[in-house]
C-alpha positions in Angstrom: 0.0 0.0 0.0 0.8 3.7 -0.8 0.1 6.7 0.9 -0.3 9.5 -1.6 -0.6 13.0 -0.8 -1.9 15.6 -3.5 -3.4 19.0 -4.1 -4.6 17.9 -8.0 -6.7 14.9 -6.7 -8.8 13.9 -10.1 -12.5 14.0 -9.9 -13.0 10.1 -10.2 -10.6 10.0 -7.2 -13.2 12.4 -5.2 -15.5 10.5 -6.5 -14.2 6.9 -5.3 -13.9 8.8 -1.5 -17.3 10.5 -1.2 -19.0 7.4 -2.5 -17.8 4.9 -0.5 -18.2 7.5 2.4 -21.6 7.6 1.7 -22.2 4.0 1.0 -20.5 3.4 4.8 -23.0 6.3 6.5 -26.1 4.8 4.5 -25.3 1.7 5.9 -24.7 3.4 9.7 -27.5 5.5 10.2 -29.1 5.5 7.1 -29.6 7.6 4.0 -29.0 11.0 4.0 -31.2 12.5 1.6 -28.7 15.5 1.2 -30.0 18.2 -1.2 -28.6 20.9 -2.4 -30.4 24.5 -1.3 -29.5 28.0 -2.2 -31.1 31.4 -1.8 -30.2 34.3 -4.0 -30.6 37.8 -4.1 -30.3 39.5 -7.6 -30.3 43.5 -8.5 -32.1 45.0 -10.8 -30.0 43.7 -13.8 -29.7 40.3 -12.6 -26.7 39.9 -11.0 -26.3 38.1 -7.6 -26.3 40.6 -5.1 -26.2 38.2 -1.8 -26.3 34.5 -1.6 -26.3 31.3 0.9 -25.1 28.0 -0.3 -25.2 25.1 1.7 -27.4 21.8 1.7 -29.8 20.0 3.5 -29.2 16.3 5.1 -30.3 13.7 8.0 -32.2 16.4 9.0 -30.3 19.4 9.6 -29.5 22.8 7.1 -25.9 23.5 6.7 -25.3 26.8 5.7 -21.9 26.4 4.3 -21.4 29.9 2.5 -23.0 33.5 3.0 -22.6 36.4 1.7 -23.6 39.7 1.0 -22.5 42.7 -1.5 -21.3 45.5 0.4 -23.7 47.8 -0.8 -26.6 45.6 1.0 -24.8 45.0 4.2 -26.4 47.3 7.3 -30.6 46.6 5.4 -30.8 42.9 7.5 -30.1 41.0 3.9 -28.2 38.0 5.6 -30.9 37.8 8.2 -33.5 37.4 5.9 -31.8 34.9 3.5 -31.4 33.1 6.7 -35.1 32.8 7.4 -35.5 31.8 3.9 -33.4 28.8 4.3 -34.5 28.2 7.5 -38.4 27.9 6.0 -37.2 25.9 3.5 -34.8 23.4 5.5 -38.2 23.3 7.8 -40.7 22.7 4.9 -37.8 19.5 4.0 -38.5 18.3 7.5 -35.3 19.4 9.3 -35.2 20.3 12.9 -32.2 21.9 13.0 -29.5 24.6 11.4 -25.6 25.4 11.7 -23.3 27.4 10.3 -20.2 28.8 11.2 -17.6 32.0 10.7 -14.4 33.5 12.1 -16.2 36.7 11.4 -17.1 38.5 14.9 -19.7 40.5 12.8 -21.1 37.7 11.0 -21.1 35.9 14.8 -23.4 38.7 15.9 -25.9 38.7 12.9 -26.3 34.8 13.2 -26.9 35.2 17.3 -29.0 37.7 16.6 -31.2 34.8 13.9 -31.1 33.0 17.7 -28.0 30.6 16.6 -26.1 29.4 19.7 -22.3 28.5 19.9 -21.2 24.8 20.1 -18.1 24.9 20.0 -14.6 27.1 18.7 -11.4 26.6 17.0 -9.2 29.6 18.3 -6.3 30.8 15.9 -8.4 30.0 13.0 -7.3 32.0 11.0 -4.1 33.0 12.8 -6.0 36.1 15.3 -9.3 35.1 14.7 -11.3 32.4 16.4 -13.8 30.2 14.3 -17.2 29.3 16.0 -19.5 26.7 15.2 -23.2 27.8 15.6 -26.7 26.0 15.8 -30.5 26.5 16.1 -33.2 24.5 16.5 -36.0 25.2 13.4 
């Protein structure tokens, strides 16, 4: 056997990993039923103006990426696209949501939502210290 260590994995090598992953945790505690969810705010002409990517699975919402155009921030944009996901991860039967940031004004917004820290990584980045948040939906 070979240990190899790589920053170019291919995509069928991905692949191989998350599938068997999956195949093991499907056979644990049974399927996922992970689905993708998005909400997206476009301007006037279109263009994404604030977003939230993350997914949906054994019934929990991960947000996994928000953001918001400076010229929206301070007009409660992320709040909202949270309670968008949040009716949506509810209306898919979850009872639950986390995120997290190394942000401390991000940390504030999502408290405010009623998210509650779980747990922290300090020095993540280097000065900064990345919490893990959650809320029941």
């Amino acid at each position: 056997m070979d240990i190899e260590v790589t920053e170019t994995p291919s995509p069928e090598d991905l692949a191989i990993v998350g599938d068997n992953l999956t195949a093991f945790n499907t056979s644990d505690v049974g399927p996922a039923d992970r689905r993708p969810l998005a909400v997206l705010v476009r301007d006037d002409d279109g263009a994404i103006a604030a977003g939230i990517s993350g997914y949906t699975a054994w019934g929990w919402l991960y947000v996994q990426w928000l953001w918001v155009d400076e010229r929206l921030r301070g007009q409660n944009m992320a709040a909202r696209m949270l309670q968008a996901a949040e009716d949506e991860g509810t209306a898919r039967g979850c009872h639950g949501s986390y995120i997290d940031t190394f942000s401390p004004v991000a940390l504030k917004v999502y408290q405010r939502q009623g998210y509650k820290p779980f747990g922290t990584l300090p020095d993540f980045p280097k000065g900064r210290t990345r919490t893990f948040l959650a809320k029941s939906l």
